[in-house]
C-alpha positions in Angstrom: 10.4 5.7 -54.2 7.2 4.5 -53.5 8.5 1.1 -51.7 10.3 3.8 -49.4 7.2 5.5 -49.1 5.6 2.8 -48.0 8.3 1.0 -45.4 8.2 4.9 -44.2 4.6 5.2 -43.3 4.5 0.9 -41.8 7.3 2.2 -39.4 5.4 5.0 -38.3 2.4 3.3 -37.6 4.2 0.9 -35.7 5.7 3.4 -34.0 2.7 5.1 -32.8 0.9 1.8 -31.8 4.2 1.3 -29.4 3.5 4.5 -28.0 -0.2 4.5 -27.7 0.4 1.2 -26.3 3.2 2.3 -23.7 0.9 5.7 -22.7 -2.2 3.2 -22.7 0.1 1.2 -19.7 1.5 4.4 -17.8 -2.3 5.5 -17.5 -3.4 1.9 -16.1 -0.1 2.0 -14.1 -1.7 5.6 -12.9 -5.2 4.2 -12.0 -6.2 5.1 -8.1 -7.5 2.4 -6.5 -11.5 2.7 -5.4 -13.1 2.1 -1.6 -13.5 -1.8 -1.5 -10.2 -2.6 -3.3 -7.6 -4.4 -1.9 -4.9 -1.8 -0.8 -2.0 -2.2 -2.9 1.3 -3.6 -1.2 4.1 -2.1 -0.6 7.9 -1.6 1.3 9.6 1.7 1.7 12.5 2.8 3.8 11.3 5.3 6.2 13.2 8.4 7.5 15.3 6.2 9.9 15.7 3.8 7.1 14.2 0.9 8.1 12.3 -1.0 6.0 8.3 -0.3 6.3 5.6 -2.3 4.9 2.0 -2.3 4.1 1.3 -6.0 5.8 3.3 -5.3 8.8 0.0 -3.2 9.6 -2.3 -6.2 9.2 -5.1 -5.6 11.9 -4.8 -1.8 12.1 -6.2 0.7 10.2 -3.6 3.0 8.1 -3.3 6.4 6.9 -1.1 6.3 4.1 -0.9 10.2 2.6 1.3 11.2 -0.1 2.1 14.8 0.2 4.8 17.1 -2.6 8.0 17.9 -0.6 9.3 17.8 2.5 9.5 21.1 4.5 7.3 23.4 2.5 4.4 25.3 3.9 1.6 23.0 2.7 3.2 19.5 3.7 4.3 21.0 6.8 0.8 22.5 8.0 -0.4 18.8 6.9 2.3 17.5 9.1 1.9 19.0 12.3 -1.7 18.7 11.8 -1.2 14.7 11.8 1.7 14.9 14.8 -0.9 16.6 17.0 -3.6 14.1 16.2 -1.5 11.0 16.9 -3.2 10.6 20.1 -6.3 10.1 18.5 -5.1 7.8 16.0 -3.4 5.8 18.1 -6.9 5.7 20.4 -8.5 4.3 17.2 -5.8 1.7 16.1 -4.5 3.6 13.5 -0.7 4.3 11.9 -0.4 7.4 10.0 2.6 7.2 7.4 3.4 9.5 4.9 4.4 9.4 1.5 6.6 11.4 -0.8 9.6 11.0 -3.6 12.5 12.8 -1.1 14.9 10.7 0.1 15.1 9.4 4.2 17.7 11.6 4.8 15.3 14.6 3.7 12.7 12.7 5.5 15.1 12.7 8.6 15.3 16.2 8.2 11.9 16.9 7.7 11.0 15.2 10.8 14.2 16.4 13.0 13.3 20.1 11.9 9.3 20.0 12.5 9.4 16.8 16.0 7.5 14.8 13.5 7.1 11.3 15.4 5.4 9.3 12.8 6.9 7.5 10.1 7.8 9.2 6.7 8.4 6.9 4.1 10.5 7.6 0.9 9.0 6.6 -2.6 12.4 7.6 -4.2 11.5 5.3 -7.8 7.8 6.8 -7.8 6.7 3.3 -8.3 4.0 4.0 -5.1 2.6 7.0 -5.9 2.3 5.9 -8.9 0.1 2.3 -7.8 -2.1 4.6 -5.4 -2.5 7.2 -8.7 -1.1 10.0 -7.0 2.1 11.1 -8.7 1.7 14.7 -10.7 3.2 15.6 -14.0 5.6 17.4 -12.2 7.0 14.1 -10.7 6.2 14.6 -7.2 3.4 12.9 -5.4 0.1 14.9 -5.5 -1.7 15.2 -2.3 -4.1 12.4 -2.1 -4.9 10.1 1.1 -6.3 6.8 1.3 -7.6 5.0 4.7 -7.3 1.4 4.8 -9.2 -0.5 6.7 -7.4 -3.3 9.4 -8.7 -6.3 6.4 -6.4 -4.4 3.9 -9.0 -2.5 1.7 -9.6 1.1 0.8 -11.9 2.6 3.2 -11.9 6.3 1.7 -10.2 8.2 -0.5 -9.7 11.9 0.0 -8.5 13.6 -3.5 -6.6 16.7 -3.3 -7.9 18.2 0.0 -6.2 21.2 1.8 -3.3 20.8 4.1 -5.3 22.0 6.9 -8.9 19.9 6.1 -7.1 16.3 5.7 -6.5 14.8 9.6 -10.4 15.7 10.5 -11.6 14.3 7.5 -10.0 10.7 7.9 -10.4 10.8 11.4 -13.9 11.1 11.3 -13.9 8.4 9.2 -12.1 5.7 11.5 -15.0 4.2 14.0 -13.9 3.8 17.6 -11.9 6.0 19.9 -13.0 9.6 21.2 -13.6 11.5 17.9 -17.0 9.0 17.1 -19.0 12.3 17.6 -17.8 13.9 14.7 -19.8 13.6 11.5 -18.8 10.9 8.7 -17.7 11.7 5.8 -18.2 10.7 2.1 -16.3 7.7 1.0 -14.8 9.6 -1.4 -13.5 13.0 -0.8 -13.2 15.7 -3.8 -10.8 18.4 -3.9 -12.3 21.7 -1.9 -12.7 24.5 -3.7 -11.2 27.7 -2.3 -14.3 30.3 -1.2 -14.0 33.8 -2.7 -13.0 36.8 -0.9 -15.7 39.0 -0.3 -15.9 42.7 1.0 -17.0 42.7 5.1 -16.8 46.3 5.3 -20.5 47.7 6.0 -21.1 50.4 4.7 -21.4 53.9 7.2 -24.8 54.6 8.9 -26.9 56.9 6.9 -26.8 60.7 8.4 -29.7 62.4 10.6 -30.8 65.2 8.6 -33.7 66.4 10.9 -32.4 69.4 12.2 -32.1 70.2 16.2 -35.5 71.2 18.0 
């Protein structure tokens, strides 16, 4: 009984090495890469389904956001905010492309749906989002974005910003072009906190008590 005992509690410790060790690799695996790191590479099929990669952008500067799911109110207020922008990426040298786990045809119909112009790439295996850090416990990617600079390197990182905050934030970032006036921005970006909603009623005038003359 006690040999038992004993071959018992060697397999369990060996079995919870192996798992410490596999959780010890999917958090590595999970590690976003910092400003001055080379950008990780990549190729994705986009929403047309041609093959997209990172290197074929050699020279520019990139916006690569990963967003949750095509055609819900967040990713699409995120999306139409980086349509109408083009023209001022495009003024700085810059691609946008966007990331999620749908597939091209969702993509496709993402983009038919909303007249989105810019390239949507599909991350189907999660093996992206998971290299930039950015896919959530729920299995979808979490809304991070990462400018690259035109040598290949990570330029900023914005971290869970809102849908609507995102394009100005990067923007500002990219040197060049018509939007130099606006104010840079911290390397790093931190997820905004939403303000709290406070009372703008004032309160009524107080009442004249003098009486008539």
């Amino acid at each position: 009984m006690r040999k038992i005992t004993m071959i018992a509690a060697t397999a369990a410790l060996m079995l919870a090495a192996g798992l410490s060790l596999n959780l010890g690799q999917v958090r590595a695996a999970n590690a976003m890469p910092a400003v001055g790191q080379t950008a990780p590479g990549f190729t994705l099929p986009s929403q047309t389904g041609a093959q997209i990669s990172l290197s074929s952008f050699a020279g520019k500067w990139v916006v690569l956001y990963f967003y949750p799911k095509d055609m819900t109110t967040g990713c699409t207020i995120e999306a139409h905010n980086f349509q109408a922008a083009q023209p001022q990426f495009l003024a700085k040298n810059a691609v946008i492309l966007g990331v999620s786990v749908d597939t091209p045809a969702s993509h496709q119909q993402f983009c038919t749906k909303e007249s989105l112009t810019f390239r949507l790439l599909s991350d189907a295996n999660h093996t992206v989002s998971t290299e930039y850090g950015s896919l959530g416990a729920n299995g979808m990617a979490s809304r991070n974005t990462f400018l690259i600079n035109p040598q290949g390197k990570i330029a900023q990182v914005c971290i869970g910003v809102a849908p609507t905050t995102t394009v100005p934030i990067v923007l500002a970032a990219i040197p060049g072009g018509p939007a130099t006036a606006a104010p840079s921005q911290p390397a790093v970006v931190a997820p905004q906190m939403r303000k709290p909603i406070t009372d703008s009623v004032k309160p009524p005038p107080p009442i004249n008590q003098t009486p008539p003359q």
